[in-house]
N, C-alpha and C positions, 0 to 999 in steps of 0.2 A: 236209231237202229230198229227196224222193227222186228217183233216175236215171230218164230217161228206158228208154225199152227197149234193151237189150243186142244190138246188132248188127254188122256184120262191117264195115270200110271197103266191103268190093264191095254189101253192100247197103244203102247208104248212098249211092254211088255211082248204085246203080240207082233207090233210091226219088227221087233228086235229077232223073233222067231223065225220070217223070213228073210228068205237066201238073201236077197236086195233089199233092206230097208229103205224106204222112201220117207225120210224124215231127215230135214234140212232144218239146223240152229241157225239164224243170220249172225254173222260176228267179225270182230275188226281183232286180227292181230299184228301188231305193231313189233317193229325191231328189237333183235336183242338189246340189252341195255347195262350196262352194271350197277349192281344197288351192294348192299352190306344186308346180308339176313340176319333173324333175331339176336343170333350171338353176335354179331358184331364183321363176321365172314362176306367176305366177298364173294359177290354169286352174279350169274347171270339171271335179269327177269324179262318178262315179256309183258306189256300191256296187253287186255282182252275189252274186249266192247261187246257188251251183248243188251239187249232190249232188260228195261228195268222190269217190267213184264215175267220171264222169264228165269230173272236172278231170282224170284218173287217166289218162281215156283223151285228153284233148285235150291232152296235154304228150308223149304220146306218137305221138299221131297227127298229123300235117300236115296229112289230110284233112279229121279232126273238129275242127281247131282252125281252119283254115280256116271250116267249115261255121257250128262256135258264132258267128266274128267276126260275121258275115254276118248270121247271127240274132239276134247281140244289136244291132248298129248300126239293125236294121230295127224290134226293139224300142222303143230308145232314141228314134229318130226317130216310131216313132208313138206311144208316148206323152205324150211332152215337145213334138211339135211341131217340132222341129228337125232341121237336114241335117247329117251328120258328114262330114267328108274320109274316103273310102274308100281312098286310096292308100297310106296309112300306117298298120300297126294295132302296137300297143304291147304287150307283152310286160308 
């Protein structure tokens, strides 16, 4: 999978300011699936593929891990069709 381009949190920050951001994550998401979450509950999950690159910086960064949530749920909703609870994102 390869990384998106290599940029700074400040401009990442600023390209978020503009009306059209022009910053593209490359990434694979894969089918729903059913798994069993922590408790033991039945849940729907979805596979993500992203550039190890990039994981690199969103475990490090608050901003970028922020940013990817945001971009994948927006993903997952319009592919799939579906609303996610945004309140809550899962580590």
């Amino acid at each position: 999978m390869p990384s998106p381009k290599d940029i700074t949190e400040e401009e990442l920050v600023q390209l978020l300011d503009d009306e059209v951001p022009d910053y593209r994550i490359p990434m694979s998401i894969g089918e729903p699936h059913a798994e069993l979450d922590k408790s033991g509950k039945g849940c729907t999950a979805y596979d993500v593929m992203i550039s190890d690159e990039f994981m690199a910086k969103i475990i490090k960064s608050n901003i970028f891990h922020g940013f990817f949530m945001s971009v994948l749920y927006e993903g997952l909703e319009n592919k799939f069709g579906i609303m996610l609870e945004r309140s809550k994102w899962f580590e």
